[in-house]
Each structure stands twice: as structure tokens, then as C-alpha cells.
TIMARBA-178954 format. One record per residue (C-alpha): x, y, z. Coordinates in steps of 0.2 Angstrom, whole numbers, padded with zeros to 4 digits, always signed. Layout:
BEGIN
XYZ ...
//
This chain:
BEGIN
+0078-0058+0082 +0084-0043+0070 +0074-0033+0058 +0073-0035+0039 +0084-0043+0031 +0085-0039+0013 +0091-0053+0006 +0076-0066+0015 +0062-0055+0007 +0070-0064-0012 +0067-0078-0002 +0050-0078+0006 +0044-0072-0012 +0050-0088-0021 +0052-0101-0008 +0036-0112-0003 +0023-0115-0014 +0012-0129-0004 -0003-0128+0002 -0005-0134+0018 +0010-0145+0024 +0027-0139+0031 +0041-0140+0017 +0058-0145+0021 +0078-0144+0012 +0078-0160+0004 +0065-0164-0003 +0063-0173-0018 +0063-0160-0034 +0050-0165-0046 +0054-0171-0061 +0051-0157-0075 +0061-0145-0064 +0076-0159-0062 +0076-0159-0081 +0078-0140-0081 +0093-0143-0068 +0101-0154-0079 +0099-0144-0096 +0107-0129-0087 +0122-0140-0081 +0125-0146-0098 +0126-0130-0103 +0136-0124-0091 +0149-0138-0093 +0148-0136-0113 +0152-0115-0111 +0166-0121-0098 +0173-0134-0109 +0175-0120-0121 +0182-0107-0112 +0167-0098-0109 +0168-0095-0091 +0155-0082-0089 +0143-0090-0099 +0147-0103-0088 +0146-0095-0072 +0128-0090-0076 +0120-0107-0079 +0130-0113-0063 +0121-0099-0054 +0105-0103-0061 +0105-0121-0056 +0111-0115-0040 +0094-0104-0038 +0081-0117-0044 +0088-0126-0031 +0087-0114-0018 +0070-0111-0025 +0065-0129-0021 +0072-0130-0004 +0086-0139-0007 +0100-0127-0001 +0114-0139+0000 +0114-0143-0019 +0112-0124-0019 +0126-0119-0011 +0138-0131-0020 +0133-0124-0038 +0134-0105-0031 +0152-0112-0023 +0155-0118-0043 +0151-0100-0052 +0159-0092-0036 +0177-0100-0043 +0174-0095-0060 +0170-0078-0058 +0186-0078-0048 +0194-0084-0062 +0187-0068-0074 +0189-0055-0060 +0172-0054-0060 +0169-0044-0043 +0150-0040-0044 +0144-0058-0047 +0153-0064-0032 +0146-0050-0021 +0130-0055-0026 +0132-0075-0025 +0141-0073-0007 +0126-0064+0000 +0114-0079-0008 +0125-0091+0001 +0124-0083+0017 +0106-0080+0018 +0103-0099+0014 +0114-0104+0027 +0103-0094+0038 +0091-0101+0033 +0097-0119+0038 +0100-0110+0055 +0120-0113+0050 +0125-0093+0057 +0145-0099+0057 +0144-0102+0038 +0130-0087+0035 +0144-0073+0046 +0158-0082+0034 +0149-0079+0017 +0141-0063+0022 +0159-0058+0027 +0166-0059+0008 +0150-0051+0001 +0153-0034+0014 +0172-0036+0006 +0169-0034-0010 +0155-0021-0006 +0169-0011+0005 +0179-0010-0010 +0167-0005-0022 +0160+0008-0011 +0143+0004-0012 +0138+0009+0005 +0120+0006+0005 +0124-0014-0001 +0139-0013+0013 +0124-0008+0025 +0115-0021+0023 +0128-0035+0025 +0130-0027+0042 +0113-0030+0045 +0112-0048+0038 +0129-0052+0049 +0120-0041+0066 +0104-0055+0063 +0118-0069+0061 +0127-0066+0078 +0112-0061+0088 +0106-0078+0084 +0122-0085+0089 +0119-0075+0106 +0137-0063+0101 +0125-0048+0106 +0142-0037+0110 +0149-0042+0092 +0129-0039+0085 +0129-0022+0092 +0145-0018+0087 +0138-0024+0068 +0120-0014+0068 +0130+0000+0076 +0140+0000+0059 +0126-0002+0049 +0115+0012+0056 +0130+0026+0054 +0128+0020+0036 +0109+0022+0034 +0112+0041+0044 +0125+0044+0030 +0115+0038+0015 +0101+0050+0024 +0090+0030+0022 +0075+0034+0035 +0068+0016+0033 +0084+0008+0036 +0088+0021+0048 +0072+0016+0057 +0074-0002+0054 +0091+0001+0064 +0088+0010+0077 +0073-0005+0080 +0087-0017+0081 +0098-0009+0092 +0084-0005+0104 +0081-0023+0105 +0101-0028+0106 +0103-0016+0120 +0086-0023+0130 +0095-0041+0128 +0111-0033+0134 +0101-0024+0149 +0106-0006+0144 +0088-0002+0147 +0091+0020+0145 +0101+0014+0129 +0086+0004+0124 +0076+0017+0127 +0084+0031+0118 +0085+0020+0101 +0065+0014+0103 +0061+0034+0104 +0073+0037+0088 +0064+0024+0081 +0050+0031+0084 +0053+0047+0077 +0056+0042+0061 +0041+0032+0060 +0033+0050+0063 +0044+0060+0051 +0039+0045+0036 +0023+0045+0039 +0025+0067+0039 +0032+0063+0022 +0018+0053+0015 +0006+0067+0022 +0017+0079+0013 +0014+0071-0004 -0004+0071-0003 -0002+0090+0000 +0007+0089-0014 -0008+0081-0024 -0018+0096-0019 -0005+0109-0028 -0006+0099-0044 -0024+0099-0043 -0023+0120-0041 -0012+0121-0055 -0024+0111-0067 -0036+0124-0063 -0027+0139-0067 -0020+0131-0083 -0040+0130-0087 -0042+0146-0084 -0028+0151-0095 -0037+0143-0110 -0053+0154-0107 -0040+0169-0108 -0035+0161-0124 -0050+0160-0132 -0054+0178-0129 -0040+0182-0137 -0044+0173-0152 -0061+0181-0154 -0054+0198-0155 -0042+0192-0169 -0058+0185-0178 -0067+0202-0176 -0053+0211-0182 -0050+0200-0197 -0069+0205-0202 -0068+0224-0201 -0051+0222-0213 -0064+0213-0226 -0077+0221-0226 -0065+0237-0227 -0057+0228-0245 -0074+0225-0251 -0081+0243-0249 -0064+0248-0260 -0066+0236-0273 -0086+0242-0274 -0079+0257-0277 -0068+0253-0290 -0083+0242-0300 -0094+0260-0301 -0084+0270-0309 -0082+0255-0322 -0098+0255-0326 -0101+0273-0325 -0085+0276-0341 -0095+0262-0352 -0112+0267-0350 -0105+0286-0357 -0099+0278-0371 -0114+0266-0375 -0124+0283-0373 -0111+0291-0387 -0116+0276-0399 -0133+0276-0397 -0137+0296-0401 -0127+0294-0417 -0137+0282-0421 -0155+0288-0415 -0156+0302-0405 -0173+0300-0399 -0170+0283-0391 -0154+0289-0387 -0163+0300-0377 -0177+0287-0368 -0161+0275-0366 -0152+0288-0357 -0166+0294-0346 -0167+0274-0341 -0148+0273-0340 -0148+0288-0327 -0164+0280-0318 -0156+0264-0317 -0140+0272-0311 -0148+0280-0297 -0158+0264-0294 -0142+0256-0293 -0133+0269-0282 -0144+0269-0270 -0145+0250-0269 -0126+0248-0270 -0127+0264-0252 -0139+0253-0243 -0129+0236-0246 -0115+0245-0238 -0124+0251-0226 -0133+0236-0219 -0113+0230-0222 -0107+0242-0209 -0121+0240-0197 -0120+0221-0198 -0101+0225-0193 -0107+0235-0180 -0117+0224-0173 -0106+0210-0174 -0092+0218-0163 -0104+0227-0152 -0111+0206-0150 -0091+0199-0147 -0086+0215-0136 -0104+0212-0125 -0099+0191-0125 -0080+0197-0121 -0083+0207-0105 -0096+0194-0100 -0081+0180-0101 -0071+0191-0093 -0083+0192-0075 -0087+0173-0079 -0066+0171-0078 -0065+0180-0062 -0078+0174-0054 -0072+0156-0058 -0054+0159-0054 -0061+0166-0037 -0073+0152-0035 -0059+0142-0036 -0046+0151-0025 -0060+0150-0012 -0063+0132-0013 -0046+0127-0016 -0043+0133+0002 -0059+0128+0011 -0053+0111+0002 -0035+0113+0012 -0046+0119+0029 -0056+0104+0026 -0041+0091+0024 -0032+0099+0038 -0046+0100+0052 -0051+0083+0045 -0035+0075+0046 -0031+0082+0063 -0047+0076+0071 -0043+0058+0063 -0026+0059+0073 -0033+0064+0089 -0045+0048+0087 -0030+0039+0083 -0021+0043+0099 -0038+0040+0107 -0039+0023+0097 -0022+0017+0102 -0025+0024+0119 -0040+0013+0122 -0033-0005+0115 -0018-0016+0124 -0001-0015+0119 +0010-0028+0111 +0022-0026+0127 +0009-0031+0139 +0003-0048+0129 +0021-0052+0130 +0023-0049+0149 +0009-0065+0149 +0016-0073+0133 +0034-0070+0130 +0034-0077+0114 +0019-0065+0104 +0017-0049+0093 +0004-0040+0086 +0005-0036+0068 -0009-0020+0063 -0008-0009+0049 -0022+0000+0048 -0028+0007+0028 -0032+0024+0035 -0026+0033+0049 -0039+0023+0061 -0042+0005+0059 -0057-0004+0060 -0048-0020+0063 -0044-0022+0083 -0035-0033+0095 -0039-0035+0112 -0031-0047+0127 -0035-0047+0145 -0035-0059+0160 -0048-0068+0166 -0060-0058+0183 -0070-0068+0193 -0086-0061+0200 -0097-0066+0209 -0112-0055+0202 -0115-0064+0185 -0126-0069+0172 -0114-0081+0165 -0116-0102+0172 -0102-0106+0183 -0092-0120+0189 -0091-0126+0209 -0076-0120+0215 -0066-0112+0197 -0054-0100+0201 -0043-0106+0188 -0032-0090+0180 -0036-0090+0161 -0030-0076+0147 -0042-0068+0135 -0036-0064+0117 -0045-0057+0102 -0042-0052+0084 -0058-0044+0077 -0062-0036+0061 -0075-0025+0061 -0090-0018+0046 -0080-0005+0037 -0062+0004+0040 -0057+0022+0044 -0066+0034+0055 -0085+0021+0054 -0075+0005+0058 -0064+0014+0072 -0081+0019+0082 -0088+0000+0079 -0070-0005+0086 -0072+0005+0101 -0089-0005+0103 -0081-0022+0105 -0068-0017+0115 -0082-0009+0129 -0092-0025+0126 -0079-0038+0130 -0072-0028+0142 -0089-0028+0151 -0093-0047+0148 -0076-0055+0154 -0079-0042+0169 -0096-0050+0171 -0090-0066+0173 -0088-0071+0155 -0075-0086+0152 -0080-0097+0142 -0077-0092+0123 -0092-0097+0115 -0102-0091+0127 -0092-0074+0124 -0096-0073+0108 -0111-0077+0110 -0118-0062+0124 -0105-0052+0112 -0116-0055+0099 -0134-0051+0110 -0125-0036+0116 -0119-0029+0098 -0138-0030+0092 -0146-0025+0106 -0133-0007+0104 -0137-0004+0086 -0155-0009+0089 -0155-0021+0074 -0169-0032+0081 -0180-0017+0074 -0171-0006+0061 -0161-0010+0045 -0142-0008+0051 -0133-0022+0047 -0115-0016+0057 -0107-0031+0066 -0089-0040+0065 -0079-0055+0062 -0070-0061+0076 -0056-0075+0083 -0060-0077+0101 -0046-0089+0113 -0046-0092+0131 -0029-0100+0137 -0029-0108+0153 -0019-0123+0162 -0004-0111+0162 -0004-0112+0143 -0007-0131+0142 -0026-0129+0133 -0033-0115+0124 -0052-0112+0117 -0058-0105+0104 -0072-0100+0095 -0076-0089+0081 -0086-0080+0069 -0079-0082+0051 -0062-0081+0057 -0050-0098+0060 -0037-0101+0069 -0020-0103+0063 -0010-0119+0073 +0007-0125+0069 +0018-0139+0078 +0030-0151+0073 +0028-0144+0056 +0010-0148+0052 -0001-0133+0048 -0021-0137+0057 -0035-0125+0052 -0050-0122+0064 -0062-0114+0058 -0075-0102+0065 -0094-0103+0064 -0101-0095+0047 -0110-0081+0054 -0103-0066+0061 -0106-0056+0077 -0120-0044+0075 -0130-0040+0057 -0145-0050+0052 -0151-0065+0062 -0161-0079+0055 -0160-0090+0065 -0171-0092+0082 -0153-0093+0093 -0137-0090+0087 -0126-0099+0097 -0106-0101+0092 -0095-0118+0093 -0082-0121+0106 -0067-0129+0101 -0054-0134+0115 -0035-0140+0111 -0023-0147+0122 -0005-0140+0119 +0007-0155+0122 +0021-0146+0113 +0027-0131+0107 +0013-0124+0095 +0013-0107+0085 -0005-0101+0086 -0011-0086+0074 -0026-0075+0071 -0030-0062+0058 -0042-0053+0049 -0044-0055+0030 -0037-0039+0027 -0020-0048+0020 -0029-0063+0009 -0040-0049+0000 -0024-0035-0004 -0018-0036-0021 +0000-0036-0028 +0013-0045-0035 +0019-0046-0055 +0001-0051-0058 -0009-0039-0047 -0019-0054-0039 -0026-0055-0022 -0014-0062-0009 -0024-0077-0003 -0026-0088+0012 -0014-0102+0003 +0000-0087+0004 -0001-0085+0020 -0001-0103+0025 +0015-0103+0014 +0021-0090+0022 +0018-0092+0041 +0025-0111+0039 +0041-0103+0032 +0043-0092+0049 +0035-0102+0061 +0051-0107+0069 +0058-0090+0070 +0057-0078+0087 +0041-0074+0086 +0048-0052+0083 +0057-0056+0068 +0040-0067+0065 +0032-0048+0065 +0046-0042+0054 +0045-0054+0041 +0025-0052+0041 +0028-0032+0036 +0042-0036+0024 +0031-0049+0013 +0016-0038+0013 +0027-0019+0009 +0036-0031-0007 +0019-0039-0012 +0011-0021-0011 +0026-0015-0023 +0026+0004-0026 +0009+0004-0035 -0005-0006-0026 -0015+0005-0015 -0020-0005+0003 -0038-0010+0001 -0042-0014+0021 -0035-0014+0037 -0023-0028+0041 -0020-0037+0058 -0013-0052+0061 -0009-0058+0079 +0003-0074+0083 +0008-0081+0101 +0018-0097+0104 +0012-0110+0119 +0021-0127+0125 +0039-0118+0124 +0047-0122+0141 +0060-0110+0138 +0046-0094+0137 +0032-0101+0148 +0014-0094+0149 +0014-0083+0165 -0006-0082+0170 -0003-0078+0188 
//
């Protein structure tokens, strides 16, 4: 169908919270929550009855929203209908452009597209005269998605045409990327396949220039960290500064103290003259002994009081002589650091580059080596591939292929089967980034060889997958422990049965609203082997009606996010993946990448790469094309 709708993402978020069957409008709404329904009307009828009409308004609307929120969206719609006629009462333009655009994305979600272009119409109304183009924008969008479902692909066009001058004008490269996807699609509906084209390449390009822009923040990170050192380095400075200040300080004292030295001998030297006047008047003779002391003791003192001063100077001296020595040693220790750091601040930028450009040329490489999403739809119309690697290169991979029948082969046979079949893998492999990418490019070889072999049963896939995997990394006589986990199908009878088997990993089916979990066998391909023969399980289904099939790795139930930074969890996805199984499965894809970006939020880092691959089987209007 169309790409993210804004709106639906408030609406994967809060909507179904079971764990394993399908959920359904109208349903009946448990009983606490039908009391919190009713304490909100009362309210709202007591502030209407009052003359409160916007206190009014608000409870009507949250009524409305607990009951969109339990999957009852008829009730919601009449309650957002009641505080939609209040609010025209009070002039109150923003709530209605708000509750119109809830009203329309529950009526498409209902599949009621008239009633959705209708209330998404008065929403883009009010938006228009508000001049709030980015809201305006998205409206265009919502009603694009609305009459593409309706098959008005002229009047969609004409909508996401709108909607993209709007995102170039507000300079928005994710919607501009997001638009320029959904016109590439409306014009492939429409046959315009240059047009197509040319919006697939814009597309494209801004997927480049936003991943150029997360590249240019981590260079970004690097300048910080340069201008943390310097500021380092200009504290150092500091301190030498404040040394030569202390030193200076010093030489003042010791300045003062010779002065007031000074000042204390000739004191002394004016008393003892007139002690020596005294004490001849009295007696001469001991004024004589007294005085020869007085002048022996002066000297004494003299000399004392010199070599005081002396050893004050020297230790001065010394002291600066000390401070100047551990100054012009800081000074080389400065420049030799701020040069150490220069140096390494740009082998660190050499480093990041050389590093990151050969992590992009094994990304090209990667994606060079691995199937495309367009050719598993040119087998099974109705498929995509979700992969959203942590790094650059992912250590998560899919793989599809059909089925070669050879004659030289290792692999037990049937008399006589030339049936076609269609090989399809989601794999998750020991470790991400550069490690996992090489253990990637492994499996790929592997089942590439085995299915060429003569390999078409799943089990016994797996199970030479996991011979060969041990038999590579010698692990029957070293330590390394490197394998994968891994969802292997085989579809055959033009779609009417598939096989499966697995290693960790489950399978995902969905028909007639019921969710089935098969699981795979507990061990995984490669690593440690215990056991004498490791031999996986084959599960075989028969596909009597449509059926929405889906495989993964547990990179999405491990990431963290929402309010409460918790994992994500397998009963999310259930939740989620019986929300959209009934959708086309592209705007299956699209809805997938919307709940994981608002889960993720602004501050979660991704922990592990992501895949997640879904295909639908039994849909007479997209048959399976095995030939």
C-alpha cells in the first residue's frame, strides 16, 4: 500500500495487547475500563450541563480514545463525533484538526476508505488554514494511502504529489524519502515504469544523504573529543601560571622580612647604649666586663642574624631556581602532549575513515552476494524483506532460491521427483558487524552448495548445513564455537505446502485470524555438539487458505525502548504482526520499520541486527509462481 502513515504509528503503540489470538472491533470491554468509560461520560455530561463545553469536549474525547484503544472504533468515533460538535460550538479549531485525523485513521482502520478520505479531508482544512504545512503533509499522505486502497491511483498520485512538494519545501528528508517511495510504487501501479524509476532513484538518494548525515555526526563526536583535549591542555598552562605567582609572592616576603630585621637591630643597638650609660655610673669596672660581653654578643648576634639571611636568600634561590627547572620541564611535557595528541587525533580520523570505507565496500559486497526483495517477489507476489543491520554490515542474512535437481548427489532421492519447490531462509548468525558479515557469507556459500547438491528437504538442509559449518571452522578439534540460528522453508505444490525446519528459530503463521507458533529444534547450526548425531525436525503444513508466514531473527524481541526502556519481546510482535497481517504485505514492511524507529525513540542505541522476512501463501489473487 503507501508508506508511513503518521497517525497509525499512535495506533500500533496502544492498540493490541494479547498474546496470542487475533483481536477484533467489538469486543467486549472489560469491566474496570467500562467503569472508567462511564466516570468520563458523567463528567463530561455534568461540564456540559454546566456550560463547560471544553471541559466537556475533553472527557468526550477521552472516552472516544479508551475506545479506540480497546478496539472498539465505532463507539470511538461517535464520542470523537460528540467533542467534534462542541468544539464547533467554542471555535475551537485545533481539537477538531486533531479529532478529524483520529477519526480517519480508525476508519482505515476498519478498511472504511470513503469515510477515512471524508474525515481526513476536514482535518487537511483546518491544517490549510492554519498553515501548518508539515500537519497539511501528512494528511496528503493519510488520504494518498486511502485512495490507493480504493484503487483511485490517478487521484493518489495527484495526493503524494502534493504531499512530496511539501516535504521538499519544509527541506523534511525522511518525509521526502518516504514520498518519493510512494510515488515510485503509484507510478509502477499505474505502468509509468521510467517515472517509477526516476522516484525509486530519489528515493534512494536520500536514503544516502541521511545516512551521510548520521556519518557526519559521529565526525562531529570526534571534534568534541579534540576540543576536550585542548581545554586539558589549557589547564596545565594555568597551573604554570599560578606557580610563578606563588614564587613571586615569596621573593616579596622574604623581601619584607629582611626590612623589618633591619629595623629590630638598630632597636636593640640604641638600648644597649643606654643600659651601657647606667651601668658605668654605677660600676665602672663591671660596666666594663658588661660591655666587652654586650659587644661579644652583639657581634655573636650579627653574624647569626647575616647567616639567617643568608641561608634565607639561598633557600629563595633555590626555590625558584627549583619552580623555574619544574616550569620549563611542564612546558616540553605540554608540547609534547599537545603534539602526541594532534598526531593521534588524526591517525584516529585516518583510522575511522580507512575503516569505515572498507566496511562500505564489504557492504556493497554483502548486498551484492545476498537475493533481492524484488526477486522473492517475482516468485511470491505477496513478500518483503525487512533487514536493518546494527552496523554497516549485518550479521543477520536472508537467502531464497529455487530448488536444482542433480543428478550427482549425496542427498536420498525420490523415484521420479521433479517437483519445483522454493527455498527461503532467515538466518542469524554468532556476532554482528564486520565478524558476523564474514559468518553470513559462509551460509550463504553453504546452502548455495547443498540446494545445488541435490538438497530439498529442510531438515536434511539444516542438517549437512550444520556438518558443513563445523567441518569449515574445524570445531570438531579446536575451541570456536561460531555457528547460527536459522529458519529454513521449502514451498512446494505451487505454494499449497510448505516445510520447515529450524534451529532456535520459529515460524510465524497466521490464517483466519489465528496466530500458530512452530518452533524450531533447540540447538543451533554449528557450535558445540553433544550429542552423537544432530539431526533437526521436519515440520510439513498444508496451506488450505490464505496464510501469512513470517520469519526473524531475535534481533527485534531483544532491542529496548519505549517509556520504560524494556526489551521488546516476542508477545509484541505477536501483537504487532496480527495487527498488520491483513495488510499488502509492503505496507506490512512499512509498518514493521515505523514501530521499531518509535520504540527505539531518540535515545536507545540498536543493540543487534534486525531481519524479519514475511510472505503470504493460499491468495488466489497473487499466486505462488514456481515454474
Amino acid at each position: 500500500m503507501s508508506p508511513a502513515i503518521k497517525y497509525f504509528v499512535l495506533l500500533l503503540i496502544t492498540c493490541f495487547s494479547s498474546s496470542w489470538g487475533g483481536m477484533v472491533y467489538g469486543q467486549k470491554i472489560p469491566e474496570a475500563i467500562q467503569r472508567e468509560i462511564d466516570a468520563n461520560l458523567a463528567l463530561a455530561k455534568s461540564n456540559e450541563s454546566q456550560g463547560n463545553l471544553s471541559e466537556a469536549a475533553m472527557y468526550y474525547g477521552k472516552v472516544a480514545k479508551v475506545y479506540w484503544v480497546n478496539n472498539q472504533g465505532k463507539q470511538a468515533i461517535n464520542h470523537y463525533e460528540m467533542a467534534a460538535s462542541l468544539n464547533i460550538r467554542i471555535g475551537n479549531s485545533n481539537a477538531l484538526r486533531t479529532i478529524y485525523g483520529n477519526m480517519g485513521v480508525i476508519s482505515s482502520d476498519q478498511e472504511e476508505f470513503e469515510n477515512a478520505i471524508v474525515y481526513f479531508q476536514k482535518s487537511l482544512t483546518i491544517s490549510k488554514k492554519q498553515k501548518r504545512k508539515a500537519d497539511v503533509a501528512n494528511m496528503l499522505v493519510n488520504i494518498g494511502s486511502a485512495q490507493l486502497e480504493l484503487n483511485r491511483s490517478q487521484e493518489s498520485l495527484k495526493s503524494f504529489t502534493e504531499a512530496n512538494a511539501l516535504a521538499l519545501e519544509l527541506n523534511d528528508l525522511s518525509l521526502i524519502k518516504s514520498t518519493y517511495g510512494v510515488l515510485a510504487e503509484v507510478e509502477t501501479k499505474l505502468g509509468h515504469a521510467e517515472k517509477s524509476a526516476e522516484y525509486f532513484n530519489l528515493y534512494s538518494a536520500f536514503s544516502r544523504r541521511l545516512q551521510r548525515d548520521q556519518m557526519a555526526l559521529k565526525d562531529k563526536e570526534v571534534s568534541e573529543r579534540e576540543q576536550h583535549a585542548k581545554a586539558q591542555v589549557n589547564e596545565v598552562v594555568q597551573s604554570k601560571l599560578l606557580t610563578e605567582e606563588e614564587l613571586q609572592q615569596q621573593t616579596k616576603n622574604l623581601k619584607s622580612t629582611k626590612a623589618t630585621l633591619q629595623k629590630v637591630e638598630l632597636i636593640s643597638k640604641e638600648k644597649q647604649l643606654q643600659i651601657n650609660l647606667l651601668s658605668k655610673q654605677r660600676e665602672l669596672q663591671q660596666a666594663q666586663l658588661r660591655a666587652q660581653a654586650m659587644v661579644r654578643n652583639a657581634i655573636i648576634g650579627v653574624v647569626i642574624f647575616m647567616m639567617g639571611i643568608a641561608g634565607l636568600i639561598l633557600y629563595g634561590y633555590n626555590q625558584k631556581r627549583k619552580a623555574n627547572h619544574l616550569l620549563e620541564k611542564q612546558n616540553i611535557e605540554i608540547a609534547a602532549k599537545s603534539q602526541a595528541l594532534e598526531l593521534a587525533s588524526l591517525q584516529i580520523r585516518r583510522q575511522n575513515d580507512n575503516i569505515t570505507s572498507s566496511i562500505n565496500y564489504a557492504q556493497r559486497i554483502q548486498e551484492a552476494l545476498l537475493p533481492t526483495e524484488e526477486g522473492l517477489q517475482t516468485v511470491i507476489p505477496e513478500s518483503f524483506v525487512f533487514l536493518q543491520p546494527r552496523d554497516i554490515v549485518s550479521g543477520d542474512f536472508h537467502w531464497f532460491s529455487k530448488s536444482h535437481h542433480s543428478k550427482n548427489t549425496t542427498f536420498k532421492q525420490i523415484a521420479g521427483d521433479s517437483e519445483p519447490r522454493f527455498f527461503i531462509t532467515a538466518a542469524d548468525c554468532t556476532g554482528h558487524g564486520v565478524p558476523g558479515a564474514f559468518m553470513s557469507m559462509i551460509g550463504v556459500n553453504l546452502l548455495e552448495n547443498i540446494t545445488r547438491s541435490g538438497g530439498v528437504v529442510a531438515s536434511d538442509i539444516l542438517n549437512e548445513l550444520h556438518r558443513s559449518v563445523r567441518f569449515m571452522l574445524k570445531q570438531y578439534k579446536n575451541d570456536n564455537r561460531d555457528g547460527m540460528e536459522i529458519a529454513f522453508c521449502v514451498i512446494r505444490n505451487q505454494g499449497k505446502t510448505i516445510e520447515f525446519a529450524g534451529a532456535r528459530n520459529p515460524l510465524i503463521l497466521i490464517k483466519n485470524g489465528e496466530l500458530t507458533i512452530i518452533k524450531g529444534d533447540a540447538v543451533p547450526v554449528g557450535g558445540s555438539q553433544n550429542e552423537e548425531q544432530r539431526e533437526f525436525t521436519l515440520h510439513t503444513i498444508d496451506i488450505d487458505c490464505p496464510t501469512s508466514c513470517y520469519i526473524f531473527s531475535d534481533g527485534i524481541l531483544d532491542q529496548f525502548g519505549g517509556p520504560d526502556s524494556v526489551k521488546f519481546t516476542s508477545r509484541r510482535l505477536r501483537d504487532l504482526l496480527l495487527s498488520i497481517h491483513q495488510l499488502p504485505m509492503a505496507e506490512q514492511k512499512v509498518r514493521v520499520a515505523e514501530t521499531i524507529k518509535a520504540w527505539m525513540g531518540l535515545h536507545e542505541p540498536q543493540l543487534d541486527d534486525m531481519l524479519l522476512m514475511g510472505f503470504r501463501l493460499g491468495d488466489d489473487e497473487h499466486p505462488v509462481n514456481l515454474s
